[in-house]
CHARMM internal coordinates of N, CA and C (Angstrom, degrees):
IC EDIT
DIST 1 N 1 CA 1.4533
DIST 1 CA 1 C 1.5217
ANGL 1 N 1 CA 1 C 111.53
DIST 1 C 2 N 1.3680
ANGL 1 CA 1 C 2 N 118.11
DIHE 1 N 1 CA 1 C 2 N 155.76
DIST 2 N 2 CA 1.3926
ANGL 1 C 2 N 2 CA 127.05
DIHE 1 CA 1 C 2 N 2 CA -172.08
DIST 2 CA 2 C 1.6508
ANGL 2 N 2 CA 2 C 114.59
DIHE 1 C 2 N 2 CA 2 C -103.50
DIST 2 C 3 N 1.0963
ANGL 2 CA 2 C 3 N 102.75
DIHE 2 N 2 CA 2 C 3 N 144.53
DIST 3 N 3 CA 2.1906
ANGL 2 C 3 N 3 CA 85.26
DIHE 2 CA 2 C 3 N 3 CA -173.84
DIST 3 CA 3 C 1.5411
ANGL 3 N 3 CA 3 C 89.51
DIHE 2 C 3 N 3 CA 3 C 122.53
DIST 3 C 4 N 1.8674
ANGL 3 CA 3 C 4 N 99.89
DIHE 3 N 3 CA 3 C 4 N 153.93
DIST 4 N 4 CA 1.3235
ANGL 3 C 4 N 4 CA 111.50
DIHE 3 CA 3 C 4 N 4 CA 177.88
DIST 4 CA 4 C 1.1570
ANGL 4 N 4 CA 4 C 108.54
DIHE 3 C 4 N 4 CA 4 C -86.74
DIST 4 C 5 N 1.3481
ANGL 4 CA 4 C 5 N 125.52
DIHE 4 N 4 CA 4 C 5 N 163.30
DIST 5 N 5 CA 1.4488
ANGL 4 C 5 N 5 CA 162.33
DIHE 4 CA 4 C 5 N 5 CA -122.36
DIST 5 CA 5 C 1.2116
ANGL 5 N 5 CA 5 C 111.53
DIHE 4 C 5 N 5 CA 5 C -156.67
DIST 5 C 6 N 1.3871
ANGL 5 CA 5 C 6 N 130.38
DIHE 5 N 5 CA 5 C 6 N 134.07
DIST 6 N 6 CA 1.1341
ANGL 5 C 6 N 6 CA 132.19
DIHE 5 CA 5 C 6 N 6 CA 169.31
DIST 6 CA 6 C 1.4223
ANGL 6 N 6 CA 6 C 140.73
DIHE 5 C 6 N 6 CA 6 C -120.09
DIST 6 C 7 N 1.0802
ANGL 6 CA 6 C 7 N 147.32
DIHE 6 N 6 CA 6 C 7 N 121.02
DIST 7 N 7 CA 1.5888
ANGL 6 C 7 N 7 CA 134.96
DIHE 6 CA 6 C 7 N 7 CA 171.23
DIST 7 CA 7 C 1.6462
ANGL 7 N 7 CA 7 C 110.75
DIHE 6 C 7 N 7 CA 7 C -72.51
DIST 7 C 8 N 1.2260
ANGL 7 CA 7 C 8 N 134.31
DIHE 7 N 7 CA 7 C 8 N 160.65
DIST 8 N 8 CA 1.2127
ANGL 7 C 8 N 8 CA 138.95
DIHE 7 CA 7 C 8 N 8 CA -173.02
DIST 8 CA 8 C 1.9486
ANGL 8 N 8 CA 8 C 84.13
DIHE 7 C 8 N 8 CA 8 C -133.97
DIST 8 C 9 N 1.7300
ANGL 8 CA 8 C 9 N 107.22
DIHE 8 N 8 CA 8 C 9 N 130.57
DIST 9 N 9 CA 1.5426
ANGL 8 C 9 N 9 CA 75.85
DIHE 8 CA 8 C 9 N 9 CA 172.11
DIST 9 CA 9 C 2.2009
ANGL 9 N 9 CA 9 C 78.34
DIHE 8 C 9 N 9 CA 9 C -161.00
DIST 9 C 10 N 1.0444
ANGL 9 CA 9 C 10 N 98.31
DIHE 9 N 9 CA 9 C 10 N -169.99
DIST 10 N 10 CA 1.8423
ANGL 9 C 10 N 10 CA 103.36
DIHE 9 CA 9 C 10 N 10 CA -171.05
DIST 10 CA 10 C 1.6129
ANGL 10 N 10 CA 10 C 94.51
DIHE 9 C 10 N 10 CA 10 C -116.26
DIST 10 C 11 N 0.9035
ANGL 10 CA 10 C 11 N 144.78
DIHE 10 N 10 CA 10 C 11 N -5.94
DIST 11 N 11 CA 1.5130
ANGL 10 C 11 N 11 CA 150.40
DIHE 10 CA 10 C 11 N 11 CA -179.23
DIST 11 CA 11 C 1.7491
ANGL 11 N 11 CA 11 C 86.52
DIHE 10 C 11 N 11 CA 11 C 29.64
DIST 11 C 12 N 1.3533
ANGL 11 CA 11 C 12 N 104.17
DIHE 11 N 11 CA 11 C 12 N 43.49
DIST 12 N 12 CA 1.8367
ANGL 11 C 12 N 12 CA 109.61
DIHE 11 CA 11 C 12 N 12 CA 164.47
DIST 12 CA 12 C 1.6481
ANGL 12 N 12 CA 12 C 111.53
DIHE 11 C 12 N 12 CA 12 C -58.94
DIST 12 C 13 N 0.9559
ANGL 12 CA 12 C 13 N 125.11
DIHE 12 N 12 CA 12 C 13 N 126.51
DIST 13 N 13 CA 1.2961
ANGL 12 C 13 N 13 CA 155.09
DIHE 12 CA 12 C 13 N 13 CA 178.17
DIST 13 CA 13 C 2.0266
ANGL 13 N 13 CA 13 C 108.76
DIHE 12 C 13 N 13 CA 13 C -96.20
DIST 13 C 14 N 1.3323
ANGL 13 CA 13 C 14 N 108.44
DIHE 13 N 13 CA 13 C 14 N -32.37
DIST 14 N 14 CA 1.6903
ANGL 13 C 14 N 14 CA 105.74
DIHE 13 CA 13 C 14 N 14 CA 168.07
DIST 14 CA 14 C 1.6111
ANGL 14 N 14 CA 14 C 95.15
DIHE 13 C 14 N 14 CA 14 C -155.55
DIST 14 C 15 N 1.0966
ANGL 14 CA 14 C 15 N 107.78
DIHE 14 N 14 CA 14 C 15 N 159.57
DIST 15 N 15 CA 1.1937
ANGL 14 C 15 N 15 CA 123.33
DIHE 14 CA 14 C 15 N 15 CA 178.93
DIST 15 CA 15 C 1.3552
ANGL 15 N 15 CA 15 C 141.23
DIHE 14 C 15 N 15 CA 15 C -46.88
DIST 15 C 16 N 1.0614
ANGL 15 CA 15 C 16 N 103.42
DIHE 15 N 15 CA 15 C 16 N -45.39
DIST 16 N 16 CA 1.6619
ANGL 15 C 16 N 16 CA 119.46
DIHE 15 CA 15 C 16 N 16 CA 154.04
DIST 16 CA 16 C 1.5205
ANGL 16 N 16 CA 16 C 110.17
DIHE 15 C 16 N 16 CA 16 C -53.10
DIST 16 C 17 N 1.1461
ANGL 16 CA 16 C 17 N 125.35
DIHE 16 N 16 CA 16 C 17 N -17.12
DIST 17 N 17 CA 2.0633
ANGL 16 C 17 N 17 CA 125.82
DIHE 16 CA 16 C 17 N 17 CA 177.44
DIST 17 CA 17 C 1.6394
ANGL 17 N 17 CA 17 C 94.04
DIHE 16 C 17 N 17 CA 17 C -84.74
DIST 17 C 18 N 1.6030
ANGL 17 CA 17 C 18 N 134.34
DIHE 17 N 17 CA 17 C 18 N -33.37
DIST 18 N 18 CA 1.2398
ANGL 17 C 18 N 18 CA 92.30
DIHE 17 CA 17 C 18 N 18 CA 167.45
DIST 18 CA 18 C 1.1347
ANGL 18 N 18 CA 18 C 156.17
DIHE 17 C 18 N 18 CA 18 C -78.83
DIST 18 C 19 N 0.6878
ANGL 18 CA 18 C 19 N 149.36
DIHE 18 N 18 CA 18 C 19 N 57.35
DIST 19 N 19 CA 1.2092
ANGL 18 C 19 N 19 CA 165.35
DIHE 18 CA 18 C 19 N 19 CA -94.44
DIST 19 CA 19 C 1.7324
ANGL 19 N 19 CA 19 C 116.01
DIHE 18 C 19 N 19 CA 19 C 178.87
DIST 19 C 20 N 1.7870
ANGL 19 CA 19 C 20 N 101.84
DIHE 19 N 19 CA 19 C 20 N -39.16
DIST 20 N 20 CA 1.3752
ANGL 19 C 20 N 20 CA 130.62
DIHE 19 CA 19 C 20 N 20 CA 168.48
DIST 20 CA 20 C 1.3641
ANGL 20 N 20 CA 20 C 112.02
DIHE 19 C 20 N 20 CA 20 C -56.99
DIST 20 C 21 N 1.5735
ANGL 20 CA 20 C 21 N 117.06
DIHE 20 N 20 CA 20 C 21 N -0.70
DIST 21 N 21 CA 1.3978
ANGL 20 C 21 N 21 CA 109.08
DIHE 20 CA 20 C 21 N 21 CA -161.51
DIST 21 CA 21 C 1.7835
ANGL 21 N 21 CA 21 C 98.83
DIHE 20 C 21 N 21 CA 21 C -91.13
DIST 21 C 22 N 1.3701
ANGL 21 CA 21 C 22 N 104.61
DIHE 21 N 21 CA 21 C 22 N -16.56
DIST 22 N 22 CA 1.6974
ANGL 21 C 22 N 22 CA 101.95
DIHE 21 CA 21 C 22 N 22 CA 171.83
DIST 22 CA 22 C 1.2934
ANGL 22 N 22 CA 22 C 109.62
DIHE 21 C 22 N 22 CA 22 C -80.79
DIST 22 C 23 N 1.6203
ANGL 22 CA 22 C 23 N 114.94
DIHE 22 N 22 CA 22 C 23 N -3.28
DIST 23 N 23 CA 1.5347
ANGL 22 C 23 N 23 CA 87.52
DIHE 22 CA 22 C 23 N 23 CA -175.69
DIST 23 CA 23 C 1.4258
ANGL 23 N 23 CA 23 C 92.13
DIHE 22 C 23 N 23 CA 23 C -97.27
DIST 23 C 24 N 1.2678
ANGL 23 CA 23 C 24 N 149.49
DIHE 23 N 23 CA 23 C 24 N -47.00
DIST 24 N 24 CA 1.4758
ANGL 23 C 24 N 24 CA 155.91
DIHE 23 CA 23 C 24 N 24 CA 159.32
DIST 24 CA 24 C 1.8345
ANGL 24 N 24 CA 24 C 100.06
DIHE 23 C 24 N 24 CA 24 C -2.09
DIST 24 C 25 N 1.5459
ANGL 24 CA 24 C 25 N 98.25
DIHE 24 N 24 CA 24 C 25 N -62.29
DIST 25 N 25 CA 1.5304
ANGL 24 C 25 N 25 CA 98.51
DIHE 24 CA 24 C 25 N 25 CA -163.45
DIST 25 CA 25 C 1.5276
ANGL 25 N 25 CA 25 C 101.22
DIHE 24 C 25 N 25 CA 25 C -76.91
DIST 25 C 26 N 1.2652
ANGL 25 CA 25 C 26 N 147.00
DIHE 25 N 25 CA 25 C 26 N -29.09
DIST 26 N 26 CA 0.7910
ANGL 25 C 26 N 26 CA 171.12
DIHE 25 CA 25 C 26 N 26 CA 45.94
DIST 26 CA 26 C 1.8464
ANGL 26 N 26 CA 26 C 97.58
DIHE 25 C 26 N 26 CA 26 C 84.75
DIST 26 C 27 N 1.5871
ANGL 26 CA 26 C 27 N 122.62
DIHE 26 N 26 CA 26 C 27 N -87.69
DIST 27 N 27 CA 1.2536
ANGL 26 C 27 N 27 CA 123.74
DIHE 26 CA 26 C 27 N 27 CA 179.60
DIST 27 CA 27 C 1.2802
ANGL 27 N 27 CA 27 C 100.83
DIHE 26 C 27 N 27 CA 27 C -74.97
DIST 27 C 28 N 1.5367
ANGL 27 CA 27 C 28 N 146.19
DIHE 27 N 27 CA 27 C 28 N 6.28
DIST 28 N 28 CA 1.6100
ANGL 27 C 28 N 28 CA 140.06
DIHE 27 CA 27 C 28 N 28 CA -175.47
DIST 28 CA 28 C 1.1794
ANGL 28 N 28 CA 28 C 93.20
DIHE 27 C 28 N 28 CA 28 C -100.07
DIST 28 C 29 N 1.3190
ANGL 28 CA 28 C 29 N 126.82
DIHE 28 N 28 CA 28 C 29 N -39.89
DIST 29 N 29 CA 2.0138
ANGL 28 C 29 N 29 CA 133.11
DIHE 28 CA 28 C 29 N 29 CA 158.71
DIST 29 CA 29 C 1.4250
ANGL 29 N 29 CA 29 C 95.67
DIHE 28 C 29 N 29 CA 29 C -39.80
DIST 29 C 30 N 1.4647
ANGL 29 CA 29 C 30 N 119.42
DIHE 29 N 29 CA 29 C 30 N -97.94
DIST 30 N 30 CA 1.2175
ANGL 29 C 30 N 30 CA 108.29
DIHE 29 CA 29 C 30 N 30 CA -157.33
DIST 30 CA 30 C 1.7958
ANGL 30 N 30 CA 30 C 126.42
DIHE 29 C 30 N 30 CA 30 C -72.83
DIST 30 C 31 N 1.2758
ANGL 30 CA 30 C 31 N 107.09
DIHE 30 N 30 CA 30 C 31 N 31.67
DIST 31 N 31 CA 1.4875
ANGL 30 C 31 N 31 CA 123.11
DIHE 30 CA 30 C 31 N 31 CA 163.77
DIST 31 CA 31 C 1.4209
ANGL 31 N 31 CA 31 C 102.36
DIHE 30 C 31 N 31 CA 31 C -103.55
DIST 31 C 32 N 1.2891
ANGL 31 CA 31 C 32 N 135.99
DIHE 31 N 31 CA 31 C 32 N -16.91
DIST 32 N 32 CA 1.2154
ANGL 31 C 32 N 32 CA 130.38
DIHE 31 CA 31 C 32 N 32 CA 174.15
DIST 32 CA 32 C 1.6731
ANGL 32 N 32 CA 32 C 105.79
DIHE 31 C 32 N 32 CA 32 C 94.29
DIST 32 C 33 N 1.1347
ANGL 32 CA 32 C 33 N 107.55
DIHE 32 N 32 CA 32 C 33 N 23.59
DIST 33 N 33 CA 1.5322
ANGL 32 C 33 N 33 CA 106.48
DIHE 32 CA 32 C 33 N 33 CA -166.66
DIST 33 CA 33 C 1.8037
ANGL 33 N 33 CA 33 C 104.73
DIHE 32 C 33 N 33 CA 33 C -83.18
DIST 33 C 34 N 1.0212
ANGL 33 CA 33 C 34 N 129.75
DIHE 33 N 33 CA 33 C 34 N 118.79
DIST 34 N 34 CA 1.3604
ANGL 33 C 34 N 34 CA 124.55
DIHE 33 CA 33 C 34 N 34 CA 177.53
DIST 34 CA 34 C 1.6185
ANGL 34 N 34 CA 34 C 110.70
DIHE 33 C 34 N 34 CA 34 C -71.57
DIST 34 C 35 N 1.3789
ANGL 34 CA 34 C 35 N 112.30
DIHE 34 N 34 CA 34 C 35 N 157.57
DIST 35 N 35 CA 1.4877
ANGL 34 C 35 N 35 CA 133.35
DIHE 34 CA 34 C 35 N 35 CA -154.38
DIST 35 CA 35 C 1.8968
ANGL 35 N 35 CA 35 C 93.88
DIHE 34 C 35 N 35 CA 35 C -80.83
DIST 35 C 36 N 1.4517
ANGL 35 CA 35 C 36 N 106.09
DIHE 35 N 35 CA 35 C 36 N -44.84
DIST 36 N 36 CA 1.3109
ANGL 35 C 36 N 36 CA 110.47
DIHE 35 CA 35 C 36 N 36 CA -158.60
DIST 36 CA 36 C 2.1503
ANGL 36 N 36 CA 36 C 94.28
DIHE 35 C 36 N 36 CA 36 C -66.95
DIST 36 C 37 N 1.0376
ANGL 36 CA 36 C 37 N 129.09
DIHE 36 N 36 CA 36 C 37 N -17.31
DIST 37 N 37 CA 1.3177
ANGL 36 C 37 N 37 CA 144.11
DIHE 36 CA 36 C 37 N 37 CA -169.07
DIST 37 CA 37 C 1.6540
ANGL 37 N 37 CA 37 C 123.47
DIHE 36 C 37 N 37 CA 37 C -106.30
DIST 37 C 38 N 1.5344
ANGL 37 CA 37 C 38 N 101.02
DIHE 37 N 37 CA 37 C 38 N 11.94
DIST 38 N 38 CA 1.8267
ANGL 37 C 38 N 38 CA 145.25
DIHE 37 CA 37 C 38 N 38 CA -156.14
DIST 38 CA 38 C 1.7147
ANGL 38 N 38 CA 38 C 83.33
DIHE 37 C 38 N 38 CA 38 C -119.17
DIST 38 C 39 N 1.5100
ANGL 38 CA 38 C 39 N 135.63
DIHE 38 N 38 CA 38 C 39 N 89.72
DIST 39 N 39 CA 1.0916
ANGL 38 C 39 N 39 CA 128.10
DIHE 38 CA 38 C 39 N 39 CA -169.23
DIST 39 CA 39 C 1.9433
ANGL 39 N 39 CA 39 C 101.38
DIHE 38 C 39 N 39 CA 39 C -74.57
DIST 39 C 40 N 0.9848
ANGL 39 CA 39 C 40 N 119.33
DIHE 39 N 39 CA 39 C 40 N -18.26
DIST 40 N 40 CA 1.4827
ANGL 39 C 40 N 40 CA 143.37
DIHE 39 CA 39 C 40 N 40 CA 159.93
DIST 40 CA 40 C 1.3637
ANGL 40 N 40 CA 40 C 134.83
DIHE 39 C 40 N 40 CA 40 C -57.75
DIST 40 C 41 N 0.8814
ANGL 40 CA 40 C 41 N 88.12
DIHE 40 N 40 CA 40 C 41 N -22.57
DIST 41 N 41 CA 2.0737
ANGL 40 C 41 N 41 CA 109.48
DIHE 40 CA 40 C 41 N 41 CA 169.42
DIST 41 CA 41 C 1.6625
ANGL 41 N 41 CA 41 C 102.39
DIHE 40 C 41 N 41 CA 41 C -101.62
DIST 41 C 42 N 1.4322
ANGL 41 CA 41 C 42 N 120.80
DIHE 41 N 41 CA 41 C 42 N -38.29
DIST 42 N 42 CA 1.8929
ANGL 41 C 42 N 42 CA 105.47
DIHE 41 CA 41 C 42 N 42 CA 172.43
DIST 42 CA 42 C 1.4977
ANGL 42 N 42 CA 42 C 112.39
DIHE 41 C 42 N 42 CA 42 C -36.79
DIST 42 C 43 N 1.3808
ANGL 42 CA 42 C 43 N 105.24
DIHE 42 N 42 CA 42 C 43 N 153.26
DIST 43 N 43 CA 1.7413
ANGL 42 C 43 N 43 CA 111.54
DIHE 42 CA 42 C 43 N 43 CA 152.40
DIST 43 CA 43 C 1.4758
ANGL 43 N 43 CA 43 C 103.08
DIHE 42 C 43 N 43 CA 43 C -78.05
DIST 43 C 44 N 0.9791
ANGL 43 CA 43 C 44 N 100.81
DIHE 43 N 43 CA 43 C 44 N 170.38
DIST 44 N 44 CA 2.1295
ANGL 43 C 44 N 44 CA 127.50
DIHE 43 CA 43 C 44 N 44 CA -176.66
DIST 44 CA 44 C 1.4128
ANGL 44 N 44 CA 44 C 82.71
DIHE 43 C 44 N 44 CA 44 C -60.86
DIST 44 C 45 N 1.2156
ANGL 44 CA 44 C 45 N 131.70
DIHE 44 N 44 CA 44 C 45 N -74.21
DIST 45 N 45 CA 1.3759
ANGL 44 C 45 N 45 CA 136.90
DIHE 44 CA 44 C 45 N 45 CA -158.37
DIST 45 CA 45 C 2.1346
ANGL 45 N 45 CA 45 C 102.42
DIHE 44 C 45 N 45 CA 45 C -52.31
DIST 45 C 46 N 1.1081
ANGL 45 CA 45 C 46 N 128.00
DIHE 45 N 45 CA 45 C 46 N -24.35
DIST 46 N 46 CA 1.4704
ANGL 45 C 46 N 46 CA 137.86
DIHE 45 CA 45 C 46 N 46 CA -146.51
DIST 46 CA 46 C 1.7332
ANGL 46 N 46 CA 46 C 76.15
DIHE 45 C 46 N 46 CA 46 C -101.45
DIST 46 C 47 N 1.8241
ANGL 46 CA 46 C 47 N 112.23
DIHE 46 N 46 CA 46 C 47 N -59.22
DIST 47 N 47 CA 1.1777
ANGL 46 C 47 N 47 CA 94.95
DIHE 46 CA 46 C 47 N 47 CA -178.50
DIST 47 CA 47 C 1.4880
ANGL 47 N 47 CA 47 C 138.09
DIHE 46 C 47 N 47 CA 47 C -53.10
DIST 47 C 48 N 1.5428
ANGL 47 CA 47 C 48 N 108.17
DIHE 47 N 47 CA 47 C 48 N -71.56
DIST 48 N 48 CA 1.1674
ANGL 47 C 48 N 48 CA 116.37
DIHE 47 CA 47 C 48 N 48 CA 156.05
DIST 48 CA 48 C 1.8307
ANGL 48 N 48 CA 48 C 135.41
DIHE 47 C 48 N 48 CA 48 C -7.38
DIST 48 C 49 N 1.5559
ANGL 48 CA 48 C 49 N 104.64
DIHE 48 N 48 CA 48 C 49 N -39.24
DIST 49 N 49 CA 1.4795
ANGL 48 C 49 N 49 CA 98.84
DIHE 48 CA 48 C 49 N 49 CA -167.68
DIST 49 CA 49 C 1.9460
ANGL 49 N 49 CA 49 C 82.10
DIHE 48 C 49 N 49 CA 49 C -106.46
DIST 49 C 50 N 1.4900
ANGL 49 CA 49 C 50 N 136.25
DIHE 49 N 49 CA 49 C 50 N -2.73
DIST 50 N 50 CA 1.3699
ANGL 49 C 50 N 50 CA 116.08
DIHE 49 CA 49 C 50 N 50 CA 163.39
DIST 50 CA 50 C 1.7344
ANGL 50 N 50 CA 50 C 111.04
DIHE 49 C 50 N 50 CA 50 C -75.53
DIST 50 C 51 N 1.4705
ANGL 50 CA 50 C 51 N 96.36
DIHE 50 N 50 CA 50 C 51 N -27.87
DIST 51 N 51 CA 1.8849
ANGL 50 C 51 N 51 CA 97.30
DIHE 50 CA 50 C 51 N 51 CA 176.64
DIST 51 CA 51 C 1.1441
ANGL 51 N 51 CA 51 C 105.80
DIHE 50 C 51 N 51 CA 51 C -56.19
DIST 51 C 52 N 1.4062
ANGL 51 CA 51 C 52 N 129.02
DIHE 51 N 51 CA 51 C 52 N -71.97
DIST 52 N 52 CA 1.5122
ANGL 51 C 52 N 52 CA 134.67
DIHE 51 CA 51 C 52 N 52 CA 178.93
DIST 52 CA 52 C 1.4036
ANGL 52 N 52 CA 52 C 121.77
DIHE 51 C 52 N 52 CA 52 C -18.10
DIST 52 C 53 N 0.9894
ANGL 52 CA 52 C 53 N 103.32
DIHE 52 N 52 CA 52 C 53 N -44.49
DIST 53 N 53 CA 1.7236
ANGL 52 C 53 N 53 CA 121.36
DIHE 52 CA 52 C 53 N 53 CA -165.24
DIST 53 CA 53 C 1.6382
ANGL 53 N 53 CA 53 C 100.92
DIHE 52 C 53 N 53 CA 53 C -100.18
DIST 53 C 54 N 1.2232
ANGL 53 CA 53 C 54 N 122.20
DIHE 53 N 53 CA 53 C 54 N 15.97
DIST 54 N 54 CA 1.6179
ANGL 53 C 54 N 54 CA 110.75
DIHE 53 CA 53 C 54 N 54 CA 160.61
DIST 54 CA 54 C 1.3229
ANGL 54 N 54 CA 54 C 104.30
DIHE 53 C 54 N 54 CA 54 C -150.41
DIST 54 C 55 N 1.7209
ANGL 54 CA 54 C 55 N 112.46
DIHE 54 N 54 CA 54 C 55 N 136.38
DIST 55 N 55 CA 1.2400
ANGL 54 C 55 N 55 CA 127.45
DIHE 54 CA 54 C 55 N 55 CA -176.45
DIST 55 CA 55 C 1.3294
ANGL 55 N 55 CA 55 C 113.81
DIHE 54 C 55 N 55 CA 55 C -60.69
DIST 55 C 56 N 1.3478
ANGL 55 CA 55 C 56 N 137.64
DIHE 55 N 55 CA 55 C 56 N 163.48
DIST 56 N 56 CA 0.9501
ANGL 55 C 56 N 56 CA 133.70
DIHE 55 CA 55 C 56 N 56 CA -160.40
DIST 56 CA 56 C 2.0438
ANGL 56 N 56 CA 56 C 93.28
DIHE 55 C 56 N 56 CA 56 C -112.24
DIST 56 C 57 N 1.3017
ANGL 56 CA 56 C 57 N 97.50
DIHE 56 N 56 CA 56 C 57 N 144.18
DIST 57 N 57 CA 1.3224
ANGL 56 C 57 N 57 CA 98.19
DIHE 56 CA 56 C 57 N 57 CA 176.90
DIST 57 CA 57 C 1.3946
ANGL 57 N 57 CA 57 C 147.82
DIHE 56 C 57 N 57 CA 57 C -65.26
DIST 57 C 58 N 1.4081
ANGL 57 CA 57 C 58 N 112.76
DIHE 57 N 57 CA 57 C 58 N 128.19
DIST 58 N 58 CA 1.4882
ANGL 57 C 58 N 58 CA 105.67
DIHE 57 CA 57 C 58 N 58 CA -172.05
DIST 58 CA 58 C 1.5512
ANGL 58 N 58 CA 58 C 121.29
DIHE 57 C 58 N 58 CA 58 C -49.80
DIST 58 C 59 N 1.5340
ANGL 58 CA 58 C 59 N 121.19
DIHE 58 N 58 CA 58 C 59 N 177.05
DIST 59 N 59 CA 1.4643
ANGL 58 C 59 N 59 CA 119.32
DIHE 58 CA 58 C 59 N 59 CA 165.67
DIST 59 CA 59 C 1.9635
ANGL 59 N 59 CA 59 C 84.33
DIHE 58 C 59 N 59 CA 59 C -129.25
DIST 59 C 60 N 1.8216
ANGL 59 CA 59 C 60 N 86.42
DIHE 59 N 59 CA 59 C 60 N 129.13
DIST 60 N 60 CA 1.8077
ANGL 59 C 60 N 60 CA 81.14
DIHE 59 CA 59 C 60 N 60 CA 160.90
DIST 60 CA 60 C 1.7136
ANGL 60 N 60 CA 60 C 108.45
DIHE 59 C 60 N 60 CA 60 C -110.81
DIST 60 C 61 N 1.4562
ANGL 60 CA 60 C 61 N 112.50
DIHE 60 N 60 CA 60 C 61 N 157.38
DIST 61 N 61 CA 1.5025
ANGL 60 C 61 N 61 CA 103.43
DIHE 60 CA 60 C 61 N 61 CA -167.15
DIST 61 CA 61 C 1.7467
ANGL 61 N 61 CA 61 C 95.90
DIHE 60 C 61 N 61 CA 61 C -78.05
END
COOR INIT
IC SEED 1 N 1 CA 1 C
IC BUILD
């Protein structure tokens, strides 16, 4: 599928910050962001075959 993608993540710094990860998923709910578009909710297998299918990025000098 075409369209941006998202990670949901706590950019926790100590342990006690994760915890932040419900609030992440949490404001991606009420943005209307769908789960299937939550690159974090795929299985390994869901990931894997979206890698395949996109070139890897150029470097321009």
């Amino acid at each position: 599928p075409a369209g941006v993608f998202f990670a949901v993540d706590t950019d926790a710094h100590a342990p006690g910050q994760l915890d932040w990860q419900l609030l992440g998923c949490a404001r991606a709910e009420e943005c209307g962001v769908p789960a299937e578009r939550i690159v974090n909710t795929w299985t390994a297998e869901q990931l894997r075959e979206w890698t395949r299918t996109r070139e890897a990025p150029t470097r321009e000098a």
